[in-house]
N, C-alpha and C positions, 0 to 999 in steps of 0.2 A: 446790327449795323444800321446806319443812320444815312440820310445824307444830304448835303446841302448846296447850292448851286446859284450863286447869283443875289441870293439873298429872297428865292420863290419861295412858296409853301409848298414840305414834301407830305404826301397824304398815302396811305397805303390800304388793300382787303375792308376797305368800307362800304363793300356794297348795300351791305343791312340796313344801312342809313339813307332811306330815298332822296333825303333832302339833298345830300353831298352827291349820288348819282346824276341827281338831274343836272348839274352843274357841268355832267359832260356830255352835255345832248348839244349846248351850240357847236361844241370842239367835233363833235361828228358830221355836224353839218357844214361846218366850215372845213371838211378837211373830206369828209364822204360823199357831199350834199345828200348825207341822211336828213331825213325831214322829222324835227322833235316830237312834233305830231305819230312818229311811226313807234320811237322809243318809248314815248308815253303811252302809245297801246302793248307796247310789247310788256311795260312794266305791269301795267293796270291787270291784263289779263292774267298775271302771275305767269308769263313765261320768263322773265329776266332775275333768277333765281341769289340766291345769297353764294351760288359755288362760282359764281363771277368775281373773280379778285383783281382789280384796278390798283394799279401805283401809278400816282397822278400829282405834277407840278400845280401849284397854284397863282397867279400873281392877283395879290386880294381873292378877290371871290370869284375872278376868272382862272376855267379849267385851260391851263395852252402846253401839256402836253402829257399824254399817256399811255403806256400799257397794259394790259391785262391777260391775265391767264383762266384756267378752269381743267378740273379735272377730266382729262380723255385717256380713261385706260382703257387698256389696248391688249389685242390680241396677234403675237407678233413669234412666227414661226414655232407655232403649237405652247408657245410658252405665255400667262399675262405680266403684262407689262405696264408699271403703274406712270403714267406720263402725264402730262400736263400739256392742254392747247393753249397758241400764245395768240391772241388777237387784239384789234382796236389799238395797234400803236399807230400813234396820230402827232402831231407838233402844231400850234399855233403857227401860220405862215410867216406872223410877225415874232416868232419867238424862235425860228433855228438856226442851226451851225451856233448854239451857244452849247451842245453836249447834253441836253436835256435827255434825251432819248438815249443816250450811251449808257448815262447814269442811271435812268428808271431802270433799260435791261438786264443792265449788268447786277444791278442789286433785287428784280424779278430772278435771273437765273441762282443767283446765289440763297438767295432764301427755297429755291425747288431744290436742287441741289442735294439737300438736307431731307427732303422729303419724294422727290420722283426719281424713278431712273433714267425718262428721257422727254424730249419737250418736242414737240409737234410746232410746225406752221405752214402757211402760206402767202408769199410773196410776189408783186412782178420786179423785185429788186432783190435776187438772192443774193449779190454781191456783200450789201450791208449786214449781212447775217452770218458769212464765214469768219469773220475776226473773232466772236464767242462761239466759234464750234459748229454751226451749223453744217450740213452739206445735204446739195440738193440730191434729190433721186426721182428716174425718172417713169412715172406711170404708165400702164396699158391698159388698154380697157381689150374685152375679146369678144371676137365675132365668130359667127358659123351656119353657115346655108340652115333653113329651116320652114319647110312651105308649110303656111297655115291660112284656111280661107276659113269667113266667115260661117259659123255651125251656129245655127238660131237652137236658141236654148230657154226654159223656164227660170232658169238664175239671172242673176238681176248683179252686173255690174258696177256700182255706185260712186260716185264724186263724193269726196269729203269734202267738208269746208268749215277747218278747225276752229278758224279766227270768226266766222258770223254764227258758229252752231258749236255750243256749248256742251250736246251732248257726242258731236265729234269731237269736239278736243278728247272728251274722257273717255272716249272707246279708244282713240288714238294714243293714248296714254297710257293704257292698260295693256293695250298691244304692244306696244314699245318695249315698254318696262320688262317684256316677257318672253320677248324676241329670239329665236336662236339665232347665233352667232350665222354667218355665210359664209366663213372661209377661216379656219387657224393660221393662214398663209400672213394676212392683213389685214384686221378686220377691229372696229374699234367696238369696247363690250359694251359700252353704255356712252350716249350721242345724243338724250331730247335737245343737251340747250342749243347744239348745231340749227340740228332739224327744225328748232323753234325759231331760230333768226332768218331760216331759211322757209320759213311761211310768205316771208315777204321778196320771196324770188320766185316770180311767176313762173320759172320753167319749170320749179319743183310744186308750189301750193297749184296750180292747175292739171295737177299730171300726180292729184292724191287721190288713188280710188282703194276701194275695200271689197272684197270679195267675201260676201257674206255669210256665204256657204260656209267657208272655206275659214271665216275670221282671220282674215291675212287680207293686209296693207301691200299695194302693189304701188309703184313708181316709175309710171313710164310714160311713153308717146313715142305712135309710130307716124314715120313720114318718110317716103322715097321707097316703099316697101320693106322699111327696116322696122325690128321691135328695137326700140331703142330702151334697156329695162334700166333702171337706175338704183332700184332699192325694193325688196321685198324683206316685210316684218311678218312673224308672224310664228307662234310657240312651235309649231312643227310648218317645216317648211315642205310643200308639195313638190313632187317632180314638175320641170317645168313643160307637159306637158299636157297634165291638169291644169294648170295658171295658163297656159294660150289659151285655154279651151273655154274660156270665157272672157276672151279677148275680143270684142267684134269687129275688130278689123282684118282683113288681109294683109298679108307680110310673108317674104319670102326667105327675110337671113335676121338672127340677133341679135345685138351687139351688148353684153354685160361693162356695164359701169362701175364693176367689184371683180377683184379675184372670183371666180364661177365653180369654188370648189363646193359647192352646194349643187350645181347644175353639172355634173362632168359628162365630157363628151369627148372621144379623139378628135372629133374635128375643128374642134376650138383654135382659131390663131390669133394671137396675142398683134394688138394694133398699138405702137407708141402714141403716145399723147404728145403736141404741139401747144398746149394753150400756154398764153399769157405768163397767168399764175401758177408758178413752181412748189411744190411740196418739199419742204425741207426738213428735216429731222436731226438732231442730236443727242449722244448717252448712250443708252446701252441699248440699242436697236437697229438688230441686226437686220440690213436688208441688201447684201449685196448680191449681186444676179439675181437677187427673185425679181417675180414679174408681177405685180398688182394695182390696184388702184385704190386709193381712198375713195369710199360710197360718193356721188356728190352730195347727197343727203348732208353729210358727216363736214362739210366744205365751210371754212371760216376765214 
């Protein structure tokens, strides 16, 4: 399938081609206020991989509007789930309401179709996403009373910092890659290129430490006496009772940012989520009454 519109250039799955990617670095800044500067390190450092699949208008040699996908399989009520995340759809501000975006998704979903069983996103306009099938569903993250004061210890707590120290990226990579799963409830199998765009959201790359003991990647920050935990990597995952215990701060309750079927507790109660941006999903993934949450790590 082809398609044409206006008499644009349609371009598709050319990520391999640096020279045609960078062409959507202004359409992100005019449309994100991504700064190109950010894209060109993300490319440079090899985090902006070739499983980045852009269908992208062209007029001449300007990008004015696009989609993309990338393989997020998923782990979705103890069964996998081969899916696709949908991110960076964008319009030219001088270029909408001519159907641009109707037509990249619609011929995005039609080519997955063929190859996934269900397509992943997030929105703060879920509206635009139910006409091709989407439907929102709605997250919890879960809390549960838990007193832990600082216990001074010989282990050494440590800040990663994947983007200035190269030999973090590749402990952090090897960790990932290796990861047990946290939950067969909801949980995606494999996530760097998320977590890689998500170096540059300071709630998550300042809230990256490593537990060296332990070789487990931790993701949190506590404030108001909450752990507030976000993402734990790591080949076997510790009771989370060893993981406070080299936590140096005091805190009195938890709050998990994932399904907590890795951490069970009776007194876990599931808190709805309010934000903004909605999680939407389409195909053949089943999630109705379950209660969980996409890692924010995992967040695109």
């Amino acid at each position: 399938m082809s398609i044409q519109k206006d008499g644009f250039l349609f371009a598709e799955k050319y990520t391999h081609d640096i020279r045609m990617r960078e062409k959507l670095y202004p359409l992100f800044e005019q449309v994100f206020g991504i700064s190109p500067n950010l894209m060109t390190d993300l490319s440079d450092k090899g985090l902006w991989n070739d499983e980045y699949m852009p269908y992208s208008f062209f007029d001449g040699e300007q990008a004015i509007a696009n989609v993309s996908a990338f393989p997020l399989p998923m782990m979705i009520n103890g069964a996998s789930i081969h899916c696709i995340g949908i991110q960076s759809v964008m319009t030219h501000p001088d270029y909408r309401r001519k159907g641009l975006m109707k037509a990249l998704f619609q011929k995005m979903l039609d080519d997955a179709d063929q190859t996934y069983e269900g397509s992943i996103l997030y929105t703060s306009s879920p509206e635009l996403y139910i006409p091709f099938g989407f439907k929102t569903v709605n997250q919890y993250s879960f809390k549960m009373d838990f007193a832990h004061t600082t216990i001074a210890s010989s282990s050494s707590l440590r800040k990663l910092e994947p983007l200035t120290n190269p030999a973090d990226l590749d402990l952090l990579n090897k960790i990932a890659q290796h990861s047990k799963i946290l939950s067969t409830t909801f949980f995606p199998i494999r996530y760097l290129n998320c977590l890689y765009f998500n170096f540059y959201n300071p709630a998550i790359y300042e809230n990256l430490y490593l537990i060296e003991e332990l070789d487990t990647i931790l993701v949190f920050e506590v404030n108001n006496g909450i752990l507030h935990l976000y993402d734990v990597m790591g080949e076997m995952i510790p009771p989370i009772e060893q993981l406070c215990s080299f936590i140096p701060y005091e805190f009195t309750s938890i709050e998990y940012y994932f399904h907590p079927e890795a951490f069970p507790s009776p007194n876990l109660r599931p808190i709805e989520c309010e934000a903004q941006t909605k999680l939407m999903v389409r195909g053949n993934i089943l999630v109705e009454n379950e209660l969980f949450m996409m890692p924010v790590t995992c967040e695109f």
